[in-house]
C-alpha positions as CSV (number, residue, x, y, z in Angstrom):
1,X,0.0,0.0,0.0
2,X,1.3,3.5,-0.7
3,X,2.2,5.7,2.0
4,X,-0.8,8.1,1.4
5,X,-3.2,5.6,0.8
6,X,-1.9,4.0,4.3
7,X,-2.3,7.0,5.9
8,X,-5.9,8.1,4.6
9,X,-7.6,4.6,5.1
10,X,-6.0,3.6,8.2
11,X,-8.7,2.6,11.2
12,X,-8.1,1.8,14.8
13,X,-9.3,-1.5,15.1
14,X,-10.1,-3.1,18.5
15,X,-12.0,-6.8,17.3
16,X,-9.1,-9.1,16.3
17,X,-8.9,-12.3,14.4
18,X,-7.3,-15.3,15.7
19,X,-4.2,-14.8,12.7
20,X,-1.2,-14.6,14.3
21,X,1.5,-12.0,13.2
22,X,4.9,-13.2,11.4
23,X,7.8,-12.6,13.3
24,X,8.8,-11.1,10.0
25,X,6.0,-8.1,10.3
26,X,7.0,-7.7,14.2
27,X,10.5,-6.7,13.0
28,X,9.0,-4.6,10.5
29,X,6.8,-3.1,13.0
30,X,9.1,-2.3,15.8
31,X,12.0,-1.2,12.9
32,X,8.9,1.6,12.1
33,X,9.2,2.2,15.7
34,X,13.3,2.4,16.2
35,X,13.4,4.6,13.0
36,X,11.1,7.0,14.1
37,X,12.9,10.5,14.8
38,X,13.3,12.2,18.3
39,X,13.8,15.6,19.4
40,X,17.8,16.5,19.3
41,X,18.1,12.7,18.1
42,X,17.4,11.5,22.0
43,X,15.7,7.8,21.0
44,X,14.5,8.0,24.7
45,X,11.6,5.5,24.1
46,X,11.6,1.7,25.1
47,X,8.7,-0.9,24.3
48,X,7.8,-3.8,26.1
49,X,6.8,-6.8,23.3
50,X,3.5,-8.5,24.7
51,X,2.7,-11.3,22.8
52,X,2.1,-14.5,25.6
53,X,-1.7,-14.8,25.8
54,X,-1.7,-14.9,29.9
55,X,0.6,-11.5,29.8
56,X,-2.0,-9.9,27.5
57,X,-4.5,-10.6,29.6
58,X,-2.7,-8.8,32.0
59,X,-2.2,-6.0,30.1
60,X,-6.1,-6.0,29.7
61,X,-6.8,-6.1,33.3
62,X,-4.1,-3.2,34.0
63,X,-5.8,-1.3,31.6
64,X,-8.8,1.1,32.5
65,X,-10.3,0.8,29.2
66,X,-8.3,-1.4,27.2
67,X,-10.4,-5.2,28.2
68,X,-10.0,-5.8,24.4
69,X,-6.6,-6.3,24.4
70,X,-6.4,-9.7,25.6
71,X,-8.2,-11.3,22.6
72,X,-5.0,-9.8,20.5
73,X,-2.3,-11.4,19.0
74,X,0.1,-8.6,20.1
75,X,0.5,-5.3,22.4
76,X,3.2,-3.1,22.8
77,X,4.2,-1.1,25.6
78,X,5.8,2.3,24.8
79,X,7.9,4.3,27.6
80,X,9.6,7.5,27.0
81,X,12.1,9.3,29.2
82,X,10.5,12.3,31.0
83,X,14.1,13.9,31.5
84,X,13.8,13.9,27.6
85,X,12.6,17.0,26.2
86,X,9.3,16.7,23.8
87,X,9.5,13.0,25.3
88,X,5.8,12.3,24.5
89,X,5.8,13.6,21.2
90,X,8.3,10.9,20.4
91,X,7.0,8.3,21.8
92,X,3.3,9.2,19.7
93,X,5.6,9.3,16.7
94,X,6.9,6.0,17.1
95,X,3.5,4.8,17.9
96,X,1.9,6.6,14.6
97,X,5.2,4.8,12.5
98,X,4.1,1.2,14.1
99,X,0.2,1.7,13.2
100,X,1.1,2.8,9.9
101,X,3.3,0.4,9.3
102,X,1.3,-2.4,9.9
103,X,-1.9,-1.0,8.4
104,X,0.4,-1.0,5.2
105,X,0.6,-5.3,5.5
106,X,-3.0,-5.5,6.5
107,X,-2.4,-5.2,10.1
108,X,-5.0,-3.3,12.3
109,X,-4.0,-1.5,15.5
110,X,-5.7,0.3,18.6
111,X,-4.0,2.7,21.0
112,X,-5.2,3.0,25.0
113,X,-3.4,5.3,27.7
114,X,-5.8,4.7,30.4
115,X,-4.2,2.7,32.5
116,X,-3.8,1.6,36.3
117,X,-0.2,3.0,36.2
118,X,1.1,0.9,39.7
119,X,-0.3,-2.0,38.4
120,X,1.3,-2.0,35.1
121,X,4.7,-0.8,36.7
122,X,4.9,-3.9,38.9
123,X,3.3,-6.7,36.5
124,X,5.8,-5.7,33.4
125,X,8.9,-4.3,35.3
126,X,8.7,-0.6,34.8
127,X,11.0,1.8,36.4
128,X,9.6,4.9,38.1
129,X,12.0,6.9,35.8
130,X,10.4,5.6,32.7
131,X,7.1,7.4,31.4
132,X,4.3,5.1,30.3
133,X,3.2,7.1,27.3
134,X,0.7,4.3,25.2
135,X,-0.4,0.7,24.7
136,X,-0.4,-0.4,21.0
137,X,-2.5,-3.4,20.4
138,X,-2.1,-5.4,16.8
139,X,-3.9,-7.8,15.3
140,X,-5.3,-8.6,11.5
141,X,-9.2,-7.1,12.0
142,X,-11.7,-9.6,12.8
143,X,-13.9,-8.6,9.6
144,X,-13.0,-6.8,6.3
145,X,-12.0,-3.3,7.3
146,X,-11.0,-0.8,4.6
147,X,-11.2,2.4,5.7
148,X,-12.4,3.7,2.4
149,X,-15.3,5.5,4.3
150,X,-13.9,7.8,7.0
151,X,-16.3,9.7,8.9
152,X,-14.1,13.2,9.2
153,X,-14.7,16.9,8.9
154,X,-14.1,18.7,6.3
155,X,-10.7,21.0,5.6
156,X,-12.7,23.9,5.7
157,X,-14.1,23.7,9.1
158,X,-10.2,22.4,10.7
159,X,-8.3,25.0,8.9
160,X,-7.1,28.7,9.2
161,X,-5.3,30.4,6.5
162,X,-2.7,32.8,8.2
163,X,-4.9,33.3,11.5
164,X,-7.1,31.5,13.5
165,X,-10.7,32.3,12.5
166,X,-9.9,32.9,9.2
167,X,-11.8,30.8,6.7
168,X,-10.2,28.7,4.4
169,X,-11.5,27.2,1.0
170,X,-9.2,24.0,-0.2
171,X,-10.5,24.9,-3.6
172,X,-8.3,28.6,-3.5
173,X,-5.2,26.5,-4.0
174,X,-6.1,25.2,-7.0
């Protein structure tokens, strides 16, 4: 899939099939994630793999609105160093490179930050100095998803041209 395309059809998915995901895609998916720039090139985030069905149920119960994770094939933790400046804007870049990259193989994806932060830091390890910035759950979607049909507002009501409030008409750029 082209990168446009991957980015304009992409979906967050949260009903998984039972297909399991290639070792090959993982790489692909955390390489996304490891190739994703940082501010003043700090690479500050870490990710925690979950992929063992009794962890992910773990994961699930940790979460405060994340129960769907456990039927997925695949989760992955992202931390970010606090100490780091723009630390969570890295890590929700590296998180956008792993959706997109596994939307592009057919791979859906859903994103939770609600979680029961003690909990989590004690059932997967997590030091106090590390930030908990996202769970990314992956899994092929459970039915046909294409993302053809995106329910989203219109340029013209999300953007300004040269100051807030000022209208803008996409067809002016024509």
């Amino acid at each position: 899939m082209e990168t446009y395309e991957t980015i304009l059809t992409k979906l967050d998915i949260r009903r998984f099939s039972s297909k399991k995901i290639s070792g090959e895609l993982i790489l692909k998916i955390l390489e996304a994630a490891r190739s994703t720039g940082t501010a003043f090139n700090a690479q500050d985030w870490k990710f925690i793999l979950v992929q063992e069905t009794s962890r992910l149920m773990q994961l699930a119960k940790d979460s405060t609105r994340g129960q769907w994770v456990e039927d997925a094939p695949l989760a992955i933790i992202v931390l970010t160093d606090p100490s780091q400046p723009d630390h969570d804007l890295d890590g929700g870049r590296a998180v956008q490179n792993m959706q997109l990259a596994a939307w592009s193989y057919g791979v859906g994806s859903g994103i939770f930050t609600f979680v029961n932060e003690d909990r989590m830091r004690k059932d997967f390890k997590i030091p106090k100095k590390m930030h908990i910035t996202a769970v990314v759950v992956f899994g092929y979607p459970e039915r046909k998803a294409s993302g053809k049909r995106k329910n989203r507002k219109t340029l013209s009501e999300i953007v300004n041209l040269d100051e807030y409030g000022r209208g803008f008409d996409p067809k002016s750029l024509g």
